[in-house]
Structures are given as structure tokens and as C-alpha cells.
C-alpha positions as CSV (number, residue, x, y, z in Angstrom):
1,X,-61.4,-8.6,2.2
2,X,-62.9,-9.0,-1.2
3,X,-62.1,-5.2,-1.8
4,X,-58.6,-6.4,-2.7
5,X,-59.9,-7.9,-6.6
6,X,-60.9,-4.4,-7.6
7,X,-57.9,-2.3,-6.6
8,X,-54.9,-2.6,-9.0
9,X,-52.8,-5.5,-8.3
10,X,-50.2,-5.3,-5.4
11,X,-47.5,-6.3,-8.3
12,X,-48.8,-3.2,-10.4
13,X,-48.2,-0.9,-7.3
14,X,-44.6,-1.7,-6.2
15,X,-43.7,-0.5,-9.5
16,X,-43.5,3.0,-8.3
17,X,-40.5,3.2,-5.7
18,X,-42.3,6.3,-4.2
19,X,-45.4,4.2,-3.2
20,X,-44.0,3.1,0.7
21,X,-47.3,1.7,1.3
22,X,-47.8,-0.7,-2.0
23,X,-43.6,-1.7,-0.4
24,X,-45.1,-2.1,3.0
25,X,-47.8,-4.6,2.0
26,X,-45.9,-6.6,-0.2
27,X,-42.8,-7.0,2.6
28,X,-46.0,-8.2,5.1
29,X,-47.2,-10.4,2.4
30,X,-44.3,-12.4,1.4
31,X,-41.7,-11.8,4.8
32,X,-43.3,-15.2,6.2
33,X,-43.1,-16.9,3.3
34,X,-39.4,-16.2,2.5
35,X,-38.3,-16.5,6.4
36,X,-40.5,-19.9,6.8
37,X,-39.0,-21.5,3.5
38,X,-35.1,-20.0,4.6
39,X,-35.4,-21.9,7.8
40,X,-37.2,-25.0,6.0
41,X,-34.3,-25.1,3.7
42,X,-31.8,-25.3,7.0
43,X,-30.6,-21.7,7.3
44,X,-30.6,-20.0,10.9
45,X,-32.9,-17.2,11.5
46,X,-30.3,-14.7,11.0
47,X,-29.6,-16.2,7.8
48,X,-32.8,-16.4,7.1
49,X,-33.1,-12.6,7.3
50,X,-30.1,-11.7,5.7
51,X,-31.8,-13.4,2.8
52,X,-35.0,-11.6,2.9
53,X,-33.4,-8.3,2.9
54,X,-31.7,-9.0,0.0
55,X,-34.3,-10.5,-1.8
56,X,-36.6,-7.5,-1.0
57,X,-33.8,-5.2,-2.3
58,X,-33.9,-7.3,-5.3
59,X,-37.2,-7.1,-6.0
60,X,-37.3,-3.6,-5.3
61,X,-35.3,-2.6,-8.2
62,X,-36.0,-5.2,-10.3
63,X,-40.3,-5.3,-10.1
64,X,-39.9,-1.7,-11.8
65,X,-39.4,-3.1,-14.8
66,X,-41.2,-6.3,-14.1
67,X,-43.7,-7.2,-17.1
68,X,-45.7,-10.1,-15.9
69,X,-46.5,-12.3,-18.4
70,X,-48.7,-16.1,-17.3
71,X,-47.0,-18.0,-20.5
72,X,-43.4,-17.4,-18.8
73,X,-44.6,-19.1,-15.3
74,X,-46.4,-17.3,-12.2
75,X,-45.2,-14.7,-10.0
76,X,-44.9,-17.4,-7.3
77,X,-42.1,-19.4,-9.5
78,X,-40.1,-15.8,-9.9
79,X,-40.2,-15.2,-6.2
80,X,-38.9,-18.8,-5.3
81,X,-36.1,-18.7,-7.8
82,X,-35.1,-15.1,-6.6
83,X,-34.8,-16.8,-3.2
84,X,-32.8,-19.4,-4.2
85,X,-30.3,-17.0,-6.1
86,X,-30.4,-14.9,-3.0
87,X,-29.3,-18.2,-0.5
88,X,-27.3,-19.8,-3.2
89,X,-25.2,-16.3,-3.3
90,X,-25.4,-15.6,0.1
91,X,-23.7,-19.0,0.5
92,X,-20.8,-18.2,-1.4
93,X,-19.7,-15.3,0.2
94,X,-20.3,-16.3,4.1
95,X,-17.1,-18.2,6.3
96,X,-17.0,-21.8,5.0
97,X,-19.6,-23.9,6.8
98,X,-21.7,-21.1,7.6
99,X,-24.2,-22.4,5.0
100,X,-24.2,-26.6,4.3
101,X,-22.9,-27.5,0.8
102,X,-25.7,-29.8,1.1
103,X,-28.3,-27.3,0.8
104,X,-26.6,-25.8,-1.8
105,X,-27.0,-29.0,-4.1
106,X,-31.2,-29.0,-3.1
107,X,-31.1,-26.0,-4.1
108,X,-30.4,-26.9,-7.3
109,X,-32.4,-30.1,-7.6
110,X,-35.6,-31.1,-8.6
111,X,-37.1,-31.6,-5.2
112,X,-36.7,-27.8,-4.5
113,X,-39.4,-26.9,-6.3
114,X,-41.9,-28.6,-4.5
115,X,-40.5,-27.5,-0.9
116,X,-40.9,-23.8,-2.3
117,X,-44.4,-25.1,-3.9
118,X,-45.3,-26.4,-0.5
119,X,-44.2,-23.4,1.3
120,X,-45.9,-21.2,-1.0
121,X,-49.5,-23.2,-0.3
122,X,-48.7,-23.1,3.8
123,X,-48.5,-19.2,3.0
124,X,-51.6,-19.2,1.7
125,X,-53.3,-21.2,3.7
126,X,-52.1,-19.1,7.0
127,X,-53.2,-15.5,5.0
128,X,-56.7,-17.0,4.5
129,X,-56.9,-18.3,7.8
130,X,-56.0,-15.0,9.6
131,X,-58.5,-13.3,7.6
132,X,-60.8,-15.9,8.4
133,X,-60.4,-15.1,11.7
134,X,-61.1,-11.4,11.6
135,X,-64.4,-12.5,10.5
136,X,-66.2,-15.3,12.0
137,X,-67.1,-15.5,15.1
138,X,-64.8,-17.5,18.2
139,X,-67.3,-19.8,18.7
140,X,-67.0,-21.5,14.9
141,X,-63.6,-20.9,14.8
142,X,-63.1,-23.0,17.9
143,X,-65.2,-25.5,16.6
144,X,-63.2,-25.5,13.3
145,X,-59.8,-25.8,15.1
146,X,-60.8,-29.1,17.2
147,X,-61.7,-30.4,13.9
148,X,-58.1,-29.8,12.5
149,X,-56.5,-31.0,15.7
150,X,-58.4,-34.1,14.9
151,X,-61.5,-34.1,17.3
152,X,-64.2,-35.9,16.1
153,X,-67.7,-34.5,15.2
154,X,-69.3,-36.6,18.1
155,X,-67.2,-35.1,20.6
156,X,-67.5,-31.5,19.5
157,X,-71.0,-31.9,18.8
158,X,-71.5,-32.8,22.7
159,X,-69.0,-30.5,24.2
160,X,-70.5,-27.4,22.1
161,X,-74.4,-29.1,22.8
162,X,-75.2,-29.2,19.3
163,X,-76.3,-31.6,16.8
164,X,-73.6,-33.4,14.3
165,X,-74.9,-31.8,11.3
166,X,-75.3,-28.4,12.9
167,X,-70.9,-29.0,13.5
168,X,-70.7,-30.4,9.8
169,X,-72.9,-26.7,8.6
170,X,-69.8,-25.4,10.5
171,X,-67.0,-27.0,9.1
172,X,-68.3,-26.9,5.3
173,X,-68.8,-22.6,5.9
174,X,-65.3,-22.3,7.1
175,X,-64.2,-24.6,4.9
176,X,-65.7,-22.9,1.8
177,X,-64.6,-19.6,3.1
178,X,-61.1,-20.5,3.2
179,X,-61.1,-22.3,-0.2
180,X,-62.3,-18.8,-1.7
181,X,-60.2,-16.8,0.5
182,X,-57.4,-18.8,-1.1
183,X,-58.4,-18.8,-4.7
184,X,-58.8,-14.8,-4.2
185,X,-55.1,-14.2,-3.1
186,X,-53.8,-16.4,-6.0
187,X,-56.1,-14.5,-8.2
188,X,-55.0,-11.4,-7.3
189,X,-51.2,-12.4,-6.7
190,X,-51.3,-13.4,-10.9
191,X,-53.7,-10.2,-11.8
192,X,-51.4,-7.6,-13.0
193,X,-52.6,-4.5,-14.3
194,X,-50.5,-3.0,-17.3
């Protein structure tokens, strides 16, 4: 997975309309994310997908002339607010009650930013974890998700017969993985190459 850092950045390739594949990666990339933060925000799935197709078609024409540039904000900040645009004018034109006024005025509030923030860190953390999986083996990854359901140390140790520290050695690997599986997809999510 570390292969990704030296090709050109994901954002570089969707430039070109003709490159289907560069369009095909970033739709897998950010589908979940849009879909998870539609439904998050209160829309129904079909909403939800409405607004993802529009948003996509968005991009699509306007990342052609995208210039990223770090001192006007991250790509993360322009993908939430073209979200918002995209349910705030999908709102607008749907039957009345379709789409709450409510969520229409958190849209627009302060709080929004941190329930797209949050969303966008959830993202993250499920892309690192899938390719976490891909690569170690069941056995630690079992191990790892009793931890996160809250199982203590003791209790694994003895159910897996191994020592405490040997389930700690576990934990601190897949931990450290995913911390630099995460920092390597924001990395390469704000490389851009011009």
C-alpha cells in the first residue's frame, strides 16, 4: 500500500476526464464518505445518493481546473462544503418536506463542520483498517478487534494462550500500523502534483 506516495496524487489524475480509472478510484474513495455523512445529516439513502451523484458530477467538471493550494484550506474542507451545496440545493428543489428545514439550518451552522470533520476521520479510519486487514494475519486481527469491543488483555491473553505483553506487542503493531496507514492517505489526499 505504500506504493500509493510515489505515484502522482489521485487529485492530479482526475484532472484528465479521459482517465476512467483515476474517476473510478476517487468515486470508491470518497462514495462512503459522502453516503455515511448524507445519512448522518438525516437524509434517506436515496437522498443520500442523489447527492453523491451530483457531487461527483461536480467535481468532475470542476477538479479540471482545480489548483490546490494548502493556504486556502485542505481538499477535505472543499469536498465537505461541495456536499453541503449539493444537499442544501437538492433541498430546494425536492416536494416540501422531502428534506427537514432543520437540516438545512445545520447545514449552515458551526457545528457542521465538525460532523463532516468527524465523518471525514471515520473515513479514514475504515480505509486504513481494510488495508490493515489485507495484510495481517486473522489471528492478530482478531485479537485486535476484542480489544476494540472492549475485552480486556487478561481475557484475550487466556483465550488466545498467550502472555499479556505478547497481546500488548499485538495491539501496539496494529495500532502503529494504522496510525501510519492514516497519516499516509491524508498525506497523499493533500499531495498534489502540478
Amino acid at each position: 500500500m505504500g506504493v500509493e506516495t510515489t505515484q502522482p496524487s489521485l487529485l492530479s489524475r482526475v484532472r484528465d476526464a479521459a482517465d476512467l480509472r483515476a474517476w473510478t478510484e476517487f468515486e470508491a474513495k470518497y462514495r462512503d464518505l459522502i453516503l455515511l455523512y448524507c445519512r448522518r445529516r438525516g437524509l434517506q439513502q436515496s437522498d443520500a445518493e442523489d447527492v453523491r451523484q451530483i457531487v461527483m458530477m461536480n467535481l468532475s467538471s470542476a477538479l479540471r481546473q482545480f489548483r490546490y493550494c494548502p493556504t486556502r484550506g485542505r481538499f477535505r474542507s472543499y469536498l465537505g462544503r461541495a456536499v453541503r451545496n449539493a444537499i442544501t440545493r437538492q433541498a430546494k428543489i425536492r416536494a416540501p418536506g422531502s428534506i427537514d428545514g432543520a437540516l438545512l439550518a445545520s447545514l449552515e451552522g458551526p457545528g457542521d463542520d465538525d460532523v463532516w470533520e468527524q465523518e471525514w476521520m471515520n473515513h479514514h479510519y475504515r480505509l486504513a483498517m481494510a488495508s490493515i486487514r489485507e495484510t495481517f494475519d486473522a489471528r492478530s486481527l482478531e485479537i485486535f478487534d476484542r480489544l476494540l469491543e472492549g475485552e480486556s488483555i487478561r481475557t484475550i491473553a487466556m483465550r488466545f494462550d498467550m502472555s499479556e505483553q505478547a497481546v500488548h506487542k499485538v495491539k501496539q503493531r496494529l495500532r502503529s500500523r494504522l496510525a501510519e496507514r492514516i497519516a499516509e492517505q491524508i498525506r497523499d489526499e493533500d499531495d498534489v502534483d502540478d
